[in-house]
PDB file with one MODEL, atoms N, CA, C and O in Angstrom:
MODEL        1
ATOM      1  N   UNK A   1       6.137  -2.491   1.109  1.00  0.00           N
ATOM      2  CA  UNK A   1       7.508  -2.268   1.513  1.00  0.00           C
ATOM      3  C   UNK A   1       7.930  -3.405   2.435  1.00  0.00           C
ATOM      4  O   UNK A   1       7.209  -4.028   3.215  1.00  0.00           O
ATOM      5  N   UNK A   2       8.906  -3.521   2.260  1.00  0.00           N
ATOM      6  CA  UNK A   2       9.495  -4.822   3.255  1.00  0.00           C
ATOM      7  C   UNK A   2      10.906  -4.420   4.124  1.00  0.00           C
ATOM      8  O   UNK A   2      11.741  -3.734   3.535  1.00  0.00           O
ATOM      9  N   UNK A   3      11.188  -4.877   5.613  1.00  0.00           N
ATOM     10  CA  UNK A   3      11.587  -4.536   6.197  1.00  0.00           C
ATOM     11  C   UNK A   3      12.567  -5.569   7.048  1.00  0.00           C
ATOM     12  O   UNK A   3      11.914  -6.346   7.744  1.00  0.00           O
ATOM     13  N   UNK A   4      14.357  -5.771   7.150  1.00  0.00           N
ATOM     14  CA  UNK A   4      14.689  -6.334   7.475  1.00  0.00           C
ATOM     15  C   UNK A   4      15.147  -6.616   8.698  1.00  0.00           C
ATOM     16  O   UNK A   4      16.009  -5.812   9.052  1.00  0.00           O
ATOM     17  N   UNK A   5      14.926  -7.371   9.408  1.00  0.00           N
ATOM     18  CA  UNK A   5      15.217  -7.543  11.285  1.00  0.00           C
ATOM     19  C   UNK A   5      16.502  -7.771  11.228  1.00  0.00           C
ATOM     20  O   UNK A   5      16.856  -8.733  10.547  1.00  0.00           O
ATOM     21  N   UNK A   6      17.643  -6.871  11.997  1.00  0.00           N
ATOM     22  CA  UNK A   6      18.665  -7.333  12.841  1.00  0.00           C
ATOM     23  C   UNK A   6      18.344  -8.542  13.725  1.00  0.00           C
ATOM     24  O   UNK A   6      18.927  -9.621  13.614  1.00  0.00           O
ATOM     25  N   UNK A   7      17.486  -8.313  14.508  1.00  0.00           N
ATOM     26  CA  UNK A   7      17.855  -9.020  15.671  1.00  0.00           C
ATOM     27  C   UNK A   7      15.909  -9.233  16.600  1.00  0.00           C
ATOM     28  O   UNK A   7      15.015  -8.461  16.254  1.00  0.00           O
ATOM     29  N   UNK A   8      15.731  -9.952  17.307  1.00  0.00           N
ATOM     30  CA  UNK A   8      15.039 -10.454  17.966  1.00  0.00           C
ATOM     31  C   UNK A   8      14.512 -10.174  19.406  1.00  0.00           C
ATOM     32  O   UNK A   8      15.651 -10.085  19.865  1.00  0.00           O
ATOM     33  N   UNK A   9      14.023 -10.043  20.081  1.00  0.00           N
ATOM     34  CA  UNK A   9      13.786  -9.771  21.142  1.00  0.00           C
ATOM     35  C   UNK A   9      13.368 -11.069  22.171  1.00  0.00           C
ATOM     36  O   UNK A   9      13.581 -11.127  23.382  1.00  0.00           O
ATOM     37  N   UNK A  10      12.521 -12.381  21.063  1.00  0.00           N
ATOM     38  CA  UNK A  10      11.853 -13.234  21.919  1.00  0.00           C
ATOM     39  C   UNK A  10      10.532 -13.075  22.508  1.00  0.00           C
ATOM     40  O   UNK A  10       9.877 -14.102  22.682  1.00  0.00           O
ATOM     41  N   UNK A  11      10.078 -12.048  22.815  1.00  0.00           N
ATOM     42  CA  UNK A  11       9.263 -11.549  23.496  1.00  0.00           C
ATOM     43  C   UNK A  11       8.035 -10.986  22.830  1.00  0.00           C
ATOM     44  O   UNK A  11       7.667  -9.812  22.809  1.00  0.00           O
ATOM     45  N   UNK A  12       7.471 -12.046  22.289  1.00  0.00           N
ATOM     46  CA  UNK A  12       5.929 -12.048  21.966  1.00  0.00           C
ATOM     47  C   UNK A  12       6.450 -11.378  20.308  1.00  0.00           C
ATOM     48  O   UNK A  12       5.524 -10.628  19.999  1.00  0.00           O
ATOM     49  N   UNK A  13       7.358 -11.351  19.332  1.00  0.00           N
ATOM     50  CA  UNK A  13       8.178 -10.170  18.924  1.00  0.00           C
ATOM     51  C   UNK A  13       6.653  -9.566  17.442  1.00  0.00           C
ATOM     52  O   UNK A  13       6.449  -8.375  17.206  1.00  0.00           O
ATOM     53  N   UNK A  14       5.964 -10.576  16.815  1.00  0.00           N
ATOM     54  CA  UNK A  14       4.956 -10.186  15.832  1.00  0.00           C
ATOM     55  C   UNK A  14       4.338  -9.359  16.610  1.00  0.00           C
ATOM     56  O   UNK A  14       4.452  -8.207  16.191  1.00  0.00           O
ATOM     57  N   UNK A  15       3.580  -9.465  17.798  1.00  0.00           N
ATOM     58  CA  UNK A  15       2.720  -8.513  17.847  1.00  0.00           C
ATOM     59  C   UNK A  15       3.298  -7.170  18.471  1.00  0.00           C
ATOM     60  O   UNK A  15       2.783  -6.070  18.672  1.00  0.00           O
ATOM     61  N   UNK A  16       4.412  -7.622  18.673  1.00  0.00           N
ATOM     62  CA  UNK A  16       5.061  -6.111  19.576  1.00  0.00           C
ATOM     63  C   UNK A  16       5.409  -5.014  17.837  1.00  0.00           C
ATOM     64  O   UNK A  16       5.272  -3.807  17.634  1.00  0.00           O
ATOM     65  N   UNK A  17       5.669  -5.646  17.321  1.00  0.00           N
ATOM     66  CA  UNK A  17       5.978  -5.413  15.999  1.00  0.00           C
ATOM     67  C   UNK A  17       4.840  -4.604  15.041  1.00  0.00           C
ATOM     68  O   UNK A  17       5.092  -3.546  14.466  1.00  0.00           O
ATOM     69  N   UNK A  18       3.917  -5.103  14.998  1.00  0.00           N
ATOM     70  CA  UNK A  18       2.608  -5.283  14.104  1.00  0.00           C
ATOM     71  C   UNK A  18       2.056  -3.726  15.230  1.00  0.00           C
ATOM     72  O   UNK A  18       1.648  -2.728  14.636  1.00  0.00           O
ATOM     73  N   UNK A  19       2.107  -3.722  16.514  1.00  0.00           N
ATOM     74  CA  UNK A  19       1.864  -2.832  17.005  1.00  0.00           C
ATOM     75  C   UNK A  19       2.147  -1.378  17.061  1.00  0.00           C
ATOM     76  O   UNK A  19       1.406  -0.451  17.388  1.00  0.00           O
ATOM     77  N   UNK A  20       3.952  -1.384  16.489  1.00  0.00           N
ATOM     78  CA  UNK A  20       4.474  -0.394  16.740  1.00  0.00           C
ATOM     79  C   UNK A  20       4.324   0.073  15.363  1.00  0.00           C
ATOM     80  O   UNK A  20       4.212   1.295  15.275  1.00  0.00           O
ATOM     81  N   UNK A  21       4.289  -0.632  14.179  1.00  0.00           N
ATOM     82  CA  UNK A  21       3.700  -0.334  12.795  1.00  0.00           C
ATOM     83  C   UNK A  21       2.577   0.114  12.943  1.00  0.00           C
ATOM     84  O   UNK A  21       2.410   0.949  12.054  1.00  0.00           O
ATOM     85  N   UNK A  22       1.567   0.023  13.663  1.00  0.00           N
ATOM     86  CA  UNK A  22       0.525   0.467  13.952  1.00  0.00           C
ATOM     87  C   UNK A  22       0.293   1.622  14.444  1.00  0.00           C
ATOM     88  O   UNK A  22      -0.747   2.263  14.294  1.00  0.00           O
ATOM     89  N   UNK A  23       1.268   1.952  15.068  1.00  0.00           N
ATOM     90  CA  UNK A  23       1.003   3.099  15.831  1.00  0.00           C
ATOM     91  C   UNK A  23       1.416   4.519  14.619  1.00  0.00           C
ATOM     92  O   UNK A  23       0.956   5.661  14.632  1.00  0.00           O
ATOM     93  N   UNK A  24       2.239   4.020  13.834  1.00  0.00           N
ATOM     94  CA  UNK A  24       2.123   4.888  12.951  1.00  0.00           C
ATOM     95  C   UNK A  24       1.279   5.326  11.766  1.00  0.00           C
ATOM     96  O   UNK A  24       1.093   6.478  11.375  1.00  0.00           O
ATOM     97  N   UNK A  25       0.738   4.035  11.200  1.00  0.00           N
ATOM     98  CA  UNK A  25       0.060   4.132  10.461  1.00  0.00           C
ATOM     99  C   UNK A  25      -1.255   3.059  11.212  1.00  0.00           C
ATOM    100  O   UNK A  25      -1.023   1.853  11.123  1.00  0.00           O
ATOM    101  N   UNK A  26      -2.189   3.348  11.711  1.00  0.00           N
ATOM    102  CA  UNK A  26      -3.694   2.372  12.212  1.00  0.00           C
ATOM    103  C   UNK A  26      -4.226   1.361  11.197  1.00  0.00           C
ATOM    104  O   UNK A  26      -4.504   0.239  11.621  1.00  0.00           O
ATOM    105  N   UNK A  27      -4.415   1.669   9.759  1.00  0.00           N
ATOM    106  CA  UNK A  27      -4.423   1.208   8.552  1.00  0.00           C
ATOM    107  C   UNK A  27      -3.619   0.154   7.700  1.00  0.00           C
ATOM    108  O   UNK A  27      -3.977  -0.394   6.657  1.00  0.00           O
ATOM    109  N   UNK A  28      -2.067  -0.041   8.627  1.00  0.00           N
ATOM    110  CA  UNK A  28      -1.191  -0.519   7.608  1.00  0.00           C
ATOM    111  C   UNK A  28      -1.543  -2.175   7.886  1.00  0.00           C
ATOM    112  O   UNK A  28      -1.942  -2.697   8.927  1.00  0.00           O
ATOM    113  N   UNK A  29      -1.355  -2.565   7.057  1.00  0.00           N
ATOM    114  CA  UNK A  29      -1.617  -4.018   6.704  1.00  0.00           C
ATOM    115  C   UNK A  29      -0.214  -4.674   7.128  1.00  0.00           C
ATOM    116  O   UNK A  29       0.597  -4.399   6.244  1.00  0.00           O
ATOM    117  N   UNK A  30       0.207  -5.213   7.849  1.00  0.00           N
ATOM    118  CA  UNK A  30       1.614  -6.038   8.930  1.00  0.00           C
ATOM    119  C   UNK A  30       1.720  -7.677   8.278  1.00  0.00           C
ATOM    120  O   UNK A  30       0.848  -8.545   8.329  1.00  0.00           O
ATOM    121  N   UNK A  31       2.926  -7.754   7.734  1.00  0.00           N
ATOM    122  CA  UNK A  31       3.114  -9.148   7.722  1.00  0.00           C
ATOM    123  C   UNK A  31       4.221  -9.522   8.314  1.00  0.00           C
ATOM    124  O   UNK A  31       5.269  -8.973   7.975  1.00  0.00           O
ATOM    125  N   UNK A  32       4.226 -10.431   9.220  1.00  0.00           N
ATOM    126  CA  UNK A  32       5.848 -10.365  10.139  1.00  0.00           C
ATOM    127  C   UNK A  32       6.102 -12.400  10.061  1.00  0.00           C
ATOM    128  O   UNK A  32       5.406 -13.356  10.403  1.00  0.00           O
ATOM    129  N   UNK A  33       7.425 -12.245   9.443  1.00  0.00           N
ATOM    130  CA  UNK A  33       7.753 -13.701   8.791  1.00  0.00           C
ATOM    131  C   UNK A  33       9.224 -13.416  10.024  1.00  0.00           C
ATOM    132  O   UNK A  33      10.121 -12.598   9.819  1.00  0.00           O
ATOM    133  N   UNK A  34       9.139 -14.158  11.032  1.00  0.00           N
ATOM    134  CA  UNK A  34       9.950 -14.607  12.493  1.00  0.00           C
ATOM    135  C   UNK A  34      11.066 -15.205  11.889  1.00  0.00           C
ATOM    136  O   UNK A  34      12.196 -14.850  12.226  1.00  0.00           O
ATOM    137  N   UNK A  35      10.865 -16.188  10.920  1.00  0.00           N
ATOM    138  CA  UNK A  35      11.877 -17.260  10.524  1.00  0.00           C
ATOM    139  C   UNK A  35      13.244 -16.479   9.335  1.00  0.00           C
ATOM    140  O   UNK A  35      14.459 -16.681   9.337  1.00  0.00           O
ATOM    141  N   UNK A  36      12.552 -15.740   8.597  1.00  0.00           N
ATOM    142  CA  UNK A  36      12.902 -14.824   7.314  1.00  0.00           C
ATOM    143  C   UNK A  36      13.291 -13.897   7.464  1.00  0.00           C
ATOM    144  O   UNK A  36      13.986 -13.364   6.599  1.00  0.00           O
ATOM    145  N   UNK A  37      12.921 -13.132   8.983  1.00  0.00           N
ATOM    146  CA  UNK A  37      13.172 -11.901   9.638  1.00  0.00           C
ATOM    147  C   UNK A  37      12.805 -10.950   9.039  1.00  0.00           C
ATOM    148  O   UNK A  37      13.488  -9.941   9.214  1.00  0.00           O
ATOM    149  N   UNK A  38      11.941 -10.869   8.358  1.00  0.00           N
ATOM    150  CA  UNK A  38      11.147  -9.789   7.768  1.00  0.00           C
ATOM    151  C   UNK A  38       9.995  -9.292   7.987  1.00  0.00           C
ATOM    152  O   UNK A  38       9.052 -10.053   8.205  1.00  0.00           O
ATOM    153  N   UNK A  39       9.829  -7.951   7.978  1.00  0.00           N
ATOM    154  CA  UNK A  39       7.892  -7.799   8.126  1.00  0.00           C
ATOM    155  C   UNK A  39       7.769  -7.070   6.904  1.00  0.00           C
ATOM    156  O   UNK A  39       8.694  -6.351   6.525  1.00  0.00           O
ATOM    157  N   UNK A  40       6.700  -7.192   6.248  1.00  0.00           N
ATOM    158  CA  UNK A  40       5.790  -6.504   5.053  1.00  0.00           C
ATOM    159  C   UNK A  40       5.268  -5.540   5.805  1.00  0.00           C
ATOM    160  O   UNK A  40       5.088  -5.615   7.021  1.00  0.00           O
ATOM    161  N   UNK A  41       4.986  -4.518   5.028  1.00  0.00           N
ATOM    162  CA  UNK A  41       3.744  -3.554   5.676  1.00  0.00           C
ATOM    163  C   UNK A  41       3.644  -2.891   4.297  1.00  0.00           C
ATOM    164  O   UNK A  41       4.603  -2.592   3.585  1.00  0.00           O
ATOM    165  N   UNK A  42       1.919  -2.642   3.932  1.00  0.00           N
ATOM    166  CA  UNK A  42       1.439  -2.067   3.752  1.00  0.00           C
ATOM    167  C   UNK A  42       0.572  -0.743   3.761  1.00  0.00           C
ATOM    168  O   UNK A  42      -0.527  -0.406   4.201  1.00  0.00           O
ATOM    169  N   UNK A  43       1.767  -0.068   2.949  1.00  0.00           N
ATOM    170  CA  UNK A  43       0.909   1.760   3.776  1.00  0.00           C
ATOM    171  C   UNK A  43       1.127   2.819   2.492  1.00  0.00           C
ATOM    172  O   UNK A  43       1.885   2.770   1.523  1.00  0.00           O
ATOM    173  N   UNK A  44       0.284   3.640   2.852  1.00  0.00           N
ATOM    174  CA  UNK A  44       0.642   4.817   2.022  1.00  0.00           C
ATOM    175  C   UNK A  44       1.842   5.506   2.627  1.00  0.00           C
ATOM    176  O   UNK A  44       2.479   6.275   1.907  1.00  0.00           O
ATOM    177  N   UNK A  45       2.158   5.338   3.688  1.00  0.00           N
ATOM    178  CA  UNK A  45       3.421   6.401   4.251  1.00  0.00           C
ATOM    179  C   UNK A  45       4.663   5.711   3.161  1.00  0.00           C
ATOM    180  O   UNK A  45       4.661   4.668   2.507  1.00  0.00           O
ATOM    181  N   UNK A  46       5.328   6.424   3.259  1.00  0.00           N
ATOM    182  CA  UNK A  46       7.085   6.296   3.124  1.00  0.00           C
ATOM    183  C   UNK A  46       7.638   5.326   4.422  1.00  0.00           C
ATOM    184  O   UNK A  46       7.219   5.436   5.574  1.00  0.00           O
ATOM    185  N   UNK A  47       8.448   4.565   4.065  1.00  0.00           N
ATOM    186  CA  UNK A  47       9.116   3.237   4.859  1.00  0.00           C
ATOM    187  C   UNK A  47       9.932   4.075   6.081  1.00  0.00           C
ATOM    188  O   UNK A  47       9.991   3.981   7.307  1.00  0.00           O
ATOM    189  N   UNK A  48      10.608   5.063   4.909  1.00  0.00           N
ATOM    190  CA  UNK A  48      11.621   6.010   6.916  1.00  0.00           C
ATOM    191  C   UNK A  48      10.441   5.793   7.476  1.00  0.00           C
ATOM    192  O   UNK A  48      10.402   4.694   8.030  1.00  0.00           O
ATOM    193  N   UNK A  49       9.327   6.494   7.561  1.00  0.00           N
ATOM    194  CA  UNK A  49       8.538   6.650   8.383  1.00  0.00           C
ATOM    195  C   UNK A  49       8.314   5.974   9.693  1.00  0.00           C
ATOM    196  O   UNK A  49       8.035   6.553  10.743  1.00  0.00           O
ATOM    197  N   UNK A  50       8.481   4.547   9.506  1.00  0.00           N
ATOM    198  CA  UNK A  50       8.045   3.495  10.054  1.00  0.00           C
ATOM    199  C   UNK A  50       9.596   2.937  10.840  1.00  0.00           C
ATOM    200  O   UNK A  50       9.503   1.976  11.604  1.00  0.00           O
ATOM    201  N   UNK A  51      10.588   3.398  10.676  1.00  0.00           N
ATOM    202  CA  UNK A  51      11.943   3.132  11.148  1.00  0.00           C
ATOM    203  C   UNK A  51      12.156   3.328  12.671  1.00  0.00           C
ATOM    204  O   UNK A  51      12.585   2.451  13.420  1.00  0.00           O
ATOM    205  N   UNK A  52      11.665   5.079  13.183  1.00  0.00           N
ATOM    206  CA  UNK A  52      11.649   5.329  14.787  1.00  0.00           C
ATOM    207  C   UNK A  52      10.728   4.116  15.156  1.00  0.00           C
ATOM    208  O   UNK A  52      11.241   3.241  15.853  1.00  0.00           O
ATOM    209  N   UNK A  53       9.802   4.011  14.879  1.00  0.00           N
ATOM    210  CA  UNK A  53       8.728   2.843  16.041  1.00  0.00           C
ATOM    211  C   UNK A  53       9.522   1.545  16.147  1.00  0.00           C
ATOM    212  O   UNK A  53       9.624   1.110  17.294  1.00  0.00           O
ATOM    213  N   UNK A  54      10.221   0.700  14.984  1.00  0.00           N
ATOM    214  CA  UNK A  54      10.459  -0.336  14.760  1.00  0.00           C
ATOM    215  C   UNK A  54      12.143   0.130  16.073  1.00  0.00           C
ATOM    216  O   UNK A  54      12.232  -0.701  16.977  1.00  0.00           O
ATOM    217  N   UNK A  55      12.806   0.812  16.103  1.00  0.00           N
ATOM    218  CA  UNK A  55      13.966   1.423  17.221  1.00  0.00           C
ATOM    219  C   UNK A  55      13.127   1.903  18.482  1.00  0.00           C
ATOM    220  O   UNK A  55      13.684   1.990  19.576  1.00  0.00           O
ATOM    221  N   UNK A  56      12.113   2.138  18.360  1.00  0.00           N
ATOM    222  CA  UNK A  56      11.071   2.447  20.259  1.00  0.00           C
ATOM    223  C   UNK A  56      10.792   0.959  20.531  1.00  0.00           C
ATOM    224  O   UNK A  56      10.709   0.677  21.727  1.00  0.00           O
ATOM    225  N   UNK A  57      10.676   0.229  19.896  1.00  0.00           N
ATOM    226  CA  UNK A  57      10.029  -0.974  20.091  1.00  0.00           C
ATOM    227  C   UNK A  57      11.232  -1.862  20.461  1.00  0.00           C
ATOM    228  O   UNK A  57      11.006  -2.979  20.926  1.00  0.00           O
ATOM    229  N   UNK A  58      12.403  -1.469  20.297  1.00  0.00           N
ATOM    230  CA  UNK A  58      13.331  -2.030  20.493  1.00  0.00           C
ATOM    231  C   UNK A  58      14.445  -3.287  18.918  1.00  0.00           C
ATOM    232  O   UNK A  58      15.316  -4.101  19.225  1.00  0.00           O
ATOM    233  N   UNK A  59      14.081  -3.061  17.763  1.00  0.00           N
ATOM    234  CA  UNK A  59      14.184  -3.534  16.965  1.00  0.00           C
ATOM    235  C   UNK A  59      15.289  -3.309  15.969  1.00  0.00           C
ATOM    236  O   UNK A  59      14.692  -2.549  15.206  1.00  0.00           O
ATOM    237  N   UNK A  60      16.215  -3.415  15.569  1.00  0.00           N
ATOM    238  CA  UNK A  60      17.184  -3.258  14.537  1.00  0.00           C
ATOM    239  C   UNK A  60      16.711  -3.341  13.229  1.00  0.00           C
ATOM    240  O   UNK A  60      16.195  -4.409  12.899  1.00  0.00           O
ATOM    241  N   UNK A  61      16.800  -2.161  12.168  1.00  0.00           N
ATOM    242  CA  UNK A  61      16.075  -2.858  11.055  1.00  0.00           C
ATOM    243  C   UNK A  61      16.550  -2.187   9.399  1.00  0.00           C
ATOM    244  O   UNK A  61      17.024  -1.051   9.386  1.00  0.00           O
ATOM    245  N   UNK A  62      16.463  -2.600   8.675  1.00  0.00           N
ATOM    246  CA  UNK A  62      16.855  -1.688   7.381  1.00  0.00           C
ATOM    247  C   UNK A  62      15.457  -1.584   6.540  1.00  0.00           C
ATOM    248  O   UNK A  62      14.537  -1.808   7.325  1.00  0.00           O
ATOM    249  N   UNK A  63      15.154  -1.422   5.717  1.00  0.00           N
ATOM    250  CA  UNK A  63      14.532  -1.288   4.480  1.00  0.00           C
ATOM    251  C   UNK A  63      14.995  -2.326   3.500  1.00  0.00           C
ATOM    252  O   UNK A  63      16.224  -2.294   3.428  1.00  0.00           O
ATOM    253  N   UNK A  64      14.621  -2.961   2.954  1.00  0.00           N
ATOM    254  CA  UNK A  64      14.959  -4.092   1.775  1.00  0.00           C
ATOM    255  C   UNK A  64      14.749  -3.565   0.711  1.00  0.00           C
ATOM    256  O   UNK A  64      15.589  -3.235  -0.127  1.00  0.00           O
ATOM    257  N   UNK A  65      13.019  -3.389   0.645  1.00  0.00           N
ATOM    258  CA  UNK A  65      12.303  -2.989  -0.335  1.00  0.00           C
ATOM    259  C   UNK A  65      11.348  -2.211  -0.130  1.00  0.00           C
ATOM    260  O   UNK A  65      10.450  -2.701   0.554  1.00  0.00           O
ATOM    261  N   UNK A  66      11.195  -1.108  -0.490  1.00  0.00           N
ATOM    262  CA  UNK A  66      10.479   0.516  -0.441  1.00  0.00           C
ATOM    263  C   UNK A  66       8.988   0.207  -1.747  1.00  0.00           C
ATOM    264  O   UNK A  66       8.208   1.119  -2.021  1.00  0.00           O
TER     265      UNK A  66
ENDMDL
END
């Protein structure tokens, strides 16, 4: 599933990212492209899923591709 960034934070933003994906799923496989504004993740969950952490973390984001 792939996931599109509003907006930026600056602030270390892959691993704050890769983290908060993490916290939902421990397993998911994180690809976070800074320039493209996108992160990949790999999971068995459903993509909503992963939407509250990516908004706790402070992040703007849609779904691209499910």
């Amino acid at each position: 599933m792939e996931f599109k960034l509003s907006n930026l934070t600056g602030n270390d933003d892959a691993n704050i990212i890769i983290r908060g994906v993490r916290s939902v799923d421990p397993d998911a496989r994180v690809g976070v492209d800074l320039p493209a504004m996108t992160v990949q993740v790999d999971s068995w969950l459903m993509p909503e899923e992963f939407l509250i952490a990516f908004n706790e973390a402070g992040y703007d984001v849609r779904i691209s591709r499910a």
